[in-house]
Every structure is written in structure tokens, then in C-alpha cells.
C-alpha positions in Angstrom: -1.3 -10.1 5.6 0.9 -10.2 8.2 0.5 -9.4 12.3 3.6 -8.8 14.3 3.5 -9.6 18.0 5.5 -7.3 20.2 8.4 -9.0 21.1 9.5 -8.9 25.0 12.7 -8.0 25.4 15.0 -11.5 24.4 17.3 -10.4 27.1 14.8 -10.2 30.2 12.9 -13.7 29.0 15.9 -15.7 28.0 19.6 -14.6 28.9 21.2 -14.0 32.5 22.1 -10.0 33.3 25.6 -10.2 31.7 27.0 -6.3 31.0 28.0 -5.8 27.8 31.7 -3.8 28.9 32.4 -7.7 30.7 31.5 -9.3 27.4 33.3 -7.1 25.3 36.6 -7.3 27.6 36.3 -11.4 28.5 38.7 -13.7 26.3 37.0 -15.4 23.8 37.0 -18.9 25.6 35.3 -17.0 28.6 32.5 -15.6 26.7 28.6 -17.1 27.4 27.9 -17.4 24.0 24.2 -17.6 24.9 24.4 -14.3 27.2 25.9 -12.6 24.3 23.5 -14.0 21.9 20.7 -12.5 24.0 22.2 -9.0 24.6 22.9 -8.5 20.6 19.5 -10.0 20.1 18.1 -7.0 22.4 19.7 -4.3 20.8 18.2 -5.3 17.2 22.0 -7.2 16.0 20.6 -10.4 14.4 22.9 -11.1 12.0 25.9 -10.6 15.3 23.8 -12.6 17.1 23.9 -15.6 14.8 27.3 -15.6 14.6 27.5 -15.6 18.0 25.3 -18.7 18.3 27.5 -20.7 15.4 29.9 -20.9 17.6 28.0 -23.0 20.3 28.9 -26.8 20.9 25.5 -28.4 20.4 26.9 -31.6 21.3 28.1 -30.0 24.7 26.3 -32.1 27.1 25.7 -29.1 29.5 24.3 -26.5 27.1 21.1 -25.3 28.2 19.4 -26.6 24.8 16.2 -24.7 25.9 17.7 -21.5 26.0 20.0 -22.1 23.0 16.7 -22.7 20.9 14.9 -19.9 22.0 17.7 -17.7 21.2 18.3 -19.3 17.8 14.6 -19.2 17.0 14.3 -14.7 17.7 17.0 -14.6 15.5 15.6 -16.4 12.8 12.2 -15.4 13.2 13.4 -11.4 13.0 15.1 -12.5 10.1 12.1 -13.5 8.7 13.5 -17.3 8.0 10.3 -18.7 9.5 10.9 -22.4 8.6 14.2 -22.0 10.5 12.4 -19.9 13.2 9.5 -23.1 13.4 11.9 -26.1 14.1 13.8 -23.7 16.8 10.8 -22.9 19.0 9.6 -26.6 18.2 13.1 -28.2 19.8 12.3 -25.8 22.8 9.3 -27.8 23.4 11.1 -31.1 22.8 13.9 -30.0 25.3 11.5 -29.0 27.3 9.7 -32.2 27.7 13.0 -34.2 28.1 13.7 -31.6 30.9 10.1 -32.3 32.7 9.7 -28.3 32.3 6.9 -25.8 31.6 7.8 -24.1 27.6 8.3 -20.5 28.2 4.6 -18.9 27.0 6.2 -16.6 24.9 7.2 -19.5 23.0 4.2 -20.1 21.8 3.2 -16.9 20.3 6.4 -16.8 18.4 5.5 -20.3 16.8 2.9 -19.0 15.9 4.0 -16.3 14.5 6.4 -18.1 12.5 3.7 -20.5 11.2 1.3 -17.7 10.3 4.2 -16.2 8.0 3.9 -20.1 5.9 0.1 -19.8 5.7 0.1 -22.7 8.4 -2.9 -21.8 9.9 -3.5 -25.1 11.3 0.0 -24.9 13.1 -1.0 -21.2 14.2 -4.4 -22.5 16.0 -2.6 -25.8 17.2 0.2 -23.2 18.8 -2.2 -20.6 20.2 -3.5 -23.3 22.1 -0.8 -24.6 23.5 -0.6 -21.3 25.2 -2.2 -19.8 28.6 -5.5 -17.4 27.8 -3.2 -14.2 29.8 -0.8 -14.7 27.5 -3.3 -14.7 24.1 -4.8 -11.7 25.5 -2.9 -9.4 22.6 -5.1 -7.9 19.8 -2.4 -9.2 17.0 -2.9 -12.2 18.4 -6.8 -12.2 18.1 -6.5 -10.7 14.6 -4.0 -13.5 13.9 -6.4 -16.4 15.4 -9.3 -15.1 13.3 -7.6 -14.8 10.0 -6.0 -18.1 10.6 -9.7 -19.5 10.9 -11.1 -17.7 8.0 -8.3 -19.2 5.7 -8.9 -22.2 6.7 -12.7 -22.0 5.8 -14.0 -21.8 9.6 -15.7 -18.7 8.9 -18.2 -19.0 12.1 -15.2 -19.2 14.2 -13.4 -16.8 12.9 -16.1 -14.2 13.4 -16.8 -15.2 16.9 -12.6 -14.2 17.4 -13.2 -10.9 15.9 -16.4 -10.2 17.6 -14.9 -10.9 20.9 -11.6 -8.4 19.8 -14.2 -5.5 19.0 -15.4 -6.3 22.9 -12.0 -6.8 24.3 -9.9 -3.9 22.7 -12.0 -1.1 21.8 -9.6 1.5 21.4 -8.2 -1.1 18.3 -11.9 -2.1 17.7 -11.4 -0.1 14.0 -8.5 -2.8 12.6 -11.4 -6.1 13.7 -14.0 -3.9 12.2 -12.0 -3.7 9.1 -11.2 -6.9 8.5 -15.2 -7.8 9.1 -15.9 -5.8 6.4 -13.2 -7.2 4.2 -14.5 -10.9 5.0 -18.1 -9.1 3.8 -16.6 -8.1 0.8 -15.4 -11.5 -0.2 -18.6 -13.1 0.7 -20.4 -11.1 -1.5 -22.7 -9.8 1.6 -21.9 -5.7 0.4 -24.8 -4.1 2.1 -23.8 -5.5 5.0 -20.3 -4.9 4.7 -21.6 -1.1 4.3 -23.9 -0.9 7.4 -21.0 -2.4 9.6 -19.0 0.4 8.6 -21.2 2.8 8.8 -22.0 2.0 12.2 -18.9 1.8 13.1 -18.1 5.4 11.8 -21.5 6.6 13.4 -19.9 5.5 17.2 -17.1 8.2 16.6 -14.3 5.4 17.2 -13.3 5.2 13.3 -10.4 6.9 12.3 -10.4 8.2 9.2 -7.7 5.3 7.7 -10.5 2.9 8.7 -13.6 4.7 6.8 -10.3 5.0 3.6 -10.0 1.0 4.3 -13.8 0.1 4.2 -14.6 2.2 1.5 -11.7 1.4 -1.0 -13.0 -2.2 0.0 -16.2 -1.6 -1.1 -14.8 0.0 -4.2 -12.4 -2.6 -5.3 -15.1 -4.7 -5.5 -17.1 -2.8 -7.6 -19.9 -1.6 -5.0 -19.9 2.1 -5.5 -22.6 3.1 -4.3 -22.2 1.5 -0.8 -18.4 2.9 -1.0 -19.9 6.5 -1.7 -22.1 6.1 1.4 -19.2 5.3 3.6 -16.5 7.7 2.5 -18.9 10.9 2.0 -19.6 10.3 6.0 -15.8 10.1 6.7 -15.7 13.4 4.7 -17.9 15.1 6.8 -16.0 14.6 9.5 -12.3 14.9 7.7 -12.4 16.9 4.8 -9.3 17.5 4.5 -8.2 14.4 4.5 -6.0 14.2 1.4 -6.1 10.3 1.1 -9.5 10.2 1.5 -10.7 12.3 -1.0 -8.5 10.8 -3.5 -10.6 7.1 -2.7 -13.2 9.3 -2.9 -12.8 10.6 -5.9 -11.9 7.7 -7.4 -14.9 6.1 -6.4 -16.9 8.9 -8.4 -14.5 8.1 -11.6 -15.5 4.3 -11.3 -19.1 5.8 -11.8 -17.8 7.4 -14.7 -18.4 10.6 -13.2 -16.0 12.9 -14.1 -16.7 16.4 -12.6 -17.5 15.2 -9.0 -14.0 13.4 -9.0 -12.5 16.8 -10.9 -14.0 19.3 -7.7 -12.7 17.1 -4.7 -9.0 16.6 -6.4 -9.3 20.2 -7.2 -10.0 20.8 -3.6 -7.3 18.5 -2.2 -4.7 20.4 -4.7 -5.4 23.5 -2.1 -3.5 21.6 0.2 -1.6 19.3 -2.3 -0.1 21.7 -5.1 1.5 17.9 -6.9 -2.6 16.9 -7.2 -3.3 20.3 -9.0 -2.3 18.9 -12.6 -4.7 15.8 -12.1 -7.7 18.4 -10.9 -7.2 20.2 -14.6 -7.2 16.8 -16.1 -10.4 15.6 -15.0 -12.1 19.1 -15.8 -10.7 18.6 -19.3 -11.9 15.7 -19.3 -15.3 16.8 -18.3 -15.7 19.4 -20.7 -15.0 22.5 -18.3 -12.0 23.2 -20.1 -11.5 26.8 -19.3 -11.2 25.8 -16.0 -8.7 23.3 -16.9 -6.6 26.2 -18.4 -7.1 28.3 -15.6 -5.2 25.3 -13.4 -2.4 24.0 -15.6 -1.3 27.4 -15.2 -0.7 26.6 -11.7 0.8 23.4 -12.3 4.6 23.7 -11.1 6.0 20.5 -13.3 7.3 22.3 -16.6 7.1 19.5 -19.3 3.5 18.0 -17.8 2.0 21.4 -17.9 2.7 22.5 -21.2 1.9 18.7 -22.3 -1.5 19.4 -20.8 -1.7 23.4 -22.4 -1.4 22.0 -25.5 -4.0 19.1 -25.1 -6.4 22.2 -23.6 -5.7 24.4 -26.4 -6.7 22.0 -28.7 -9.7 20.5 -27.1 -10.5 24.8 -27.0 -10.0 24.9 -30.7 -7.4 27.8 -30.0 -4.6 26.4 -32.8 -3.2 29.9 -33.2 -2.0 29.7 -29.2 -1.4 25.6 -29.8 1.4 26.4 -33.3 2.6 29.4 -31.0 4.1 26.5 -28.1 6.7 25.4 -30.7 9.6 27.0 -28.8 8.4 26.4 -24.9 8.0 22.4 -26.2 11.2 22.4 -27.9 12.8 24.1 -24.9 11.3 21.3 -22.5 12.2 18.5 -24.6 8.6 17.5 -25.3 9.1 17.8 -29.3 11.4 14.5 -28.6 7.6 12.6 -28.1 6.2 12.0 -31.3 2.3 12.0 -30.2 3.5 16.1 -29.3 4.9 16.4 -32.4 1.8 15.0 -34.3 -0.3 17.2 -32.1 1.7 20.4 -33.1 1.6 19.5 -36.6 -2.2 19.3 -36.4 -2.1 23.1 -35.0 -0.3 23.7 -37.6 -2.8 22.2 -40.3 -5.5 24.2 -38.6 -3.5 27.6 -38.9 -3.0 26.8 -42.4 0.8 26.8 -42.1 0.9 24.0 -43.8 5.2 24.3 -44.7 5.2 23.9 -40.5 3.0 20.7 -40.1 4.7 19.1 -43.1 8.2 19.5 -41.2 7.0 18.0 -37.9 5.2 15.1 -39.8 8.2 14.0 -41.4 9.7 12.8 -38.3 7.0 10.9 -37.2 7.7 6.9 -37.4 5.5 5.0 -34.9 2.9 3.1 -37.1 -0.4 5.0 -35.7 0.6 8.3 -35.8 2.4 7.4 -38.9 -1.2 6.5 -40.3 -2.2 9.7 -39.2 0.3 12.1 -40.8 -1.0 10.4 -44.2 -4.5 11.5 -43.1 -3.6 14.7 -42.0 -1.1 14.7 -45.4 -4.4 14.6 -47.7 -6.2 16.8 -45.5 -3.8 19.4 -46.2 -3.5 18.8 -50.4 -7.1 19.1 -50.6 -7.4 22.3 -48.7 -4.2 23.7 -50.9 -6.2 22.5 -53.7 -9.8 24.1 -52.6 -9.3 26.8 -50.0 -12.6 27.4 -49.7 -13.6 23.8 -47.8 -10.8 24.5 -45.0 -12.2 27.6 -44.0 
């Protein structure tokens, strides 16, 4: 998991006001590298920027080593090289000491953000509290002390930081109530895990990504029920919620409970005409398969609705309508699948055109289906042989 602090401008903590018409215009033996360095740093031109700063006598006696580091250490950090972007902000506190001079604040929080990218939680604590409280007061950087305290087994601690983030930032209070829940979850403690987010929800500040979070949580680790309760209040409040009824739904096929699942994907394809193929798959699946027919002739994706017809048509017993396909499969390249093939053959069988199954069985190779077209081979001499048992 990763928490991204804000960056403040490079240019207005680290570099002099230097316009960038001068800098494009000055010889290149005039140029402040470092000023430079800082503008292209501000406008988002890391890879400029370094280039920029390779050009910089570190030996030069009267570099400004502090500002050097910084500038060096942004650029690395926002290039996500965080071992580089660690021993950069670490020489800006050496310099600093040699210099008898406060480290920039900021400092810190990038440190730590560049430890917290190497799991070095005990480098992220160790830097957060190198740093003034004002400047910790940022909800990434609460969400970043906790999770740096649960990973490093503190769990006491790290619940006391969220706690005090729920108190602190309210209108964010749903990402610390998240990640309680999570920490819940891996403890185990599920009926807690499903009351704090339930409360949470019942306060009106849960959007409904968090009730989706908490309850896919709660899902993932097998604890349905609990889930259910969470995500049928979200619903409530946010039916149409696409996302959220798709957790939802899920959560009622983890119960093996097909037709629940089928009606809220069937009511999300109102909105959503892509989910309308995976409603009439579930109400196959369920056994309400006239309603399944009724939607795959919705379904806009040629060769995955006649795929699914023919499944239908089947599972209806209607092989007349399944043989009939031959040409709208061909057409859509289906006939190239050989489990299509097998499953028209078998239409065939049950038609009694036996001439037709035999020429689709021929081409099948795979070793199952294979197997199967032997079956289905003797079916077909026995009923040639005695009519009367096929009818």
C-alpha cells in the first residue's frame, strides 16, 4: 500500500525565484544549475531535472550541499528510486549538522516517504519523529504512521494513530475506518470488523467506495454473512451503484446463491448493457432459463451471445432451434472452438440427423471431447440400430 504526501512546490521550498526566459537565454557557464533544477522539478521534468543536476561540481567548495541534496532527493523520490531518494534527504541532514542548521521539515516527510516505499517502517517512525507535530498534521501521514506500526507488530499503537485520524480529519474519517476494518479482518475479529463498518455507514459519512471496501473485505475473507450486512445497507442508500452491486452479488455467489446474484447483475445491466450477458448467465445457471433466453437476446457481443443461445437451447432441450445455429456459428467463427462443435453435433444427435453430428465429430481432436464423440458415436449406432429406444 502506498500513501503519497502532497508535495509543496520544489521551487518555493528549495530554489531562488529565477524566470525561466533568463534561464533559457543565459550561457551555459551562467546557468544556476540548482535554480534550474528546481524550476524543471516544479513543472513535473524529472528526468530534465537530473540532468541538470549531473552537471553540478560536488567537489565545488561553495555549493550549497543542502540544497543540492534536497533537489537531488525530489527527483529521485518522484522517480520512484527510493534508495536513491533516502541517502539524498539523509546528506541533507548531514549537511545540515556540519552547517549548525535547522533540516528543512519537509525533509522529513519525504524520508519518510521514501522509507515507507522499502517497507522500512522503522526508518518511517524514526523520520516522522524527527519532524515538528504542524508539520505531521497531514492524513497520509497519519495513515502512513499507523500502517508503519501495524507492520511492525505495534498493533496498540497503530490503532491509537488511526483513532486519533478518525478525530482529527473527519471529512477523510472513511479511508482510517477502512483500514480498521482491514486490520479486523486479518485479526480474525470479523464481527467486529462488521459493526465498525456499519457504524460507520449509519453516521452518513461513508461513501459508498468505503461500504464496497469493507464489504469486499469481509468477503475475501470468507465472512459472507457480515459482508451481506454491510453492503445491503450501502444499497439502500446507493442502488445504483454499479460497483457495488457487482461485490454484492458476488457475495451472494460465494453463498452459492445463484438467483439473488442473477436479479442484482440483471438490474445493474439496466444501466450497464456489457453486464447484461453475465445477468443471463447466472439465470441459466439457476435454472430460470427462459429468462436467460429472454436476455441473451439483448446481449450486443455477437460471438458470446450465440455461444450462450446455444448453451440455453440446450439446457431447454430445444435441439431443433440448437442444429438450426449451424450457419450464425459458422458465420461468427464459433464452429473454429471445438467444445461448439461438439455441442452442435450433440443437437444434431438429438434431431436424429445423425449424417450432420458425424461431420462435426470428425473434427474434434482435444482428448475429452474426443472421448466424448466416441460416446456420443455409440449412442448414435444403437439408436440407428433400435429406433425405438431414441425416441
Amino acid at each position: 500500500m502506498s500513501f503519497r504526501i502532497l508535495l509543496l512546490a520544489a521551487w518555493m521550498v528549495l530554489a531562488i525565484p529565477v524566470a525561466a526566459e533568463e534561464q533559457a537565454e543565459a550561457p551555459a557557464d551562467d546557468v544556476d544549475r540548482l535554480a534550474l533544477a528546481a524550476l524543471l522539478i516544479g513543472d513535473g521534468n524529472f528526468e530534465r531535472a537530473r540532468t541538470v543536476l549531473a552537471g553540478v561540481d560536488t567537489d565545488d567548495e561553495g555549493l550549497d550541499r543542502m540544497r543540492y541534496y534536497s533537489l537531488e532527493g525530489l527527483v529521485a523520490l518522484n522517480l520512484d528510486e527510493l534508495p536513491r531518494a533516502a541517502a539524498a534527504f539523509e546528506q541533507v541532514a548531514e549537511a545540515a549538522a556540519e552547517r549548525d542548521e535547522p533540516v528543512p521539515e519537509v525533509i522529513w516527510l519525504y524520508l519518510a516517504q521514501a522509507y515507507f516505499g522499502q517497507e522500512d517502517y522503522a526508518g518511517v517512525l524514526r523520520s516522522l519523529d524527527r519532524a515538528s507535530a504542524e508539520t505531521t498534521e497531514l492524513p497520509s501521514v497519519y495513515l502512513m504512521r499507523a500502517q508503519s506500526h501495524w507492520e511492525l507488530g505495534q498493533v496498540e499503537s497503530a490503532w491509537q494513530v488511526l483513532a486519533a485520524g478518525v478525530q482529527r480529519f473527519p471529512d477523510r474519517a472513511g479511508e482510517f475506518t477502512r483500514r480498521q476494518v482491514f486490520w479486523l479482518v486479518d485479526l480474525g475479529l470479523y464481527q467486529q470488523a462488521a459493526e465498525i463498518g456499519l457504524a460507520f455507514l449509519d453516521q452518513h459519512r461513508a461513501a459508498t467506495e468505503d461500504a464496497v471496501a469493507i464489504g469486499n473485505a469481509l468477503r475475501q475473507a470468507g465472512q459472507f454473512d457480515e459482508a451481506l450486512r454491510v453492503l445491503e445497507v450501502a444499497r439502500l442508500n446507493d442502488a445504483d451503484d454499479i460497483q457495488l452491486t457487482r461485490v454484492l452479488a458476488h457475495t451472494w455467489l460465494a453463498r452459492e446463491q445463484v438467483l439473488p446474484a442473477a436479479d442484482l447483475i440483471h438490474a445493474a445491466g439496466r444501466r450497464d448493457p456489457e453486464l447484461v450477458i453475465e445477468a443471463a448467465e447466472l439465470y441459466r445457471r439457476s435454472g430460470w432459463l427462459i429468462k436467460a433466453l429472454m436476455l441473451n437476446g439483448q446481449v450486443i457481443d455477437q460471438p458470446k451471445k450465440f455461444r450462450q443461445r446455444l448453451a440455453i437451447l440446450l439446457e431447454l432441450e430445444r435441439f431443433d432451434q440448437a442444429a438450426a445455429m449451424e450457419e450464425t456459428l459458422f458465420r461468427t467463427g464459433l464452429l473454429n472452438h471445438e467444445e461448439i462443435r461438439y455441442a452442435l453435433a450433440f443437437a444434431y444427435f438429438k434431431t436424429g440427423e445423425y449424417e450432420n453430428a458425424e461431420r462435426h465429430l470428425a473434427g474434434l481432436t482435444g482428448d475429452d471431447l474426443f472421448r466424448k464423440a466416441i460416446e456420443l458415436r455409440r449412442a448414435m449406432e444403437q439408436c440407428a440400430a433400435e429406433p425405438w429406444q431414441c425416441g
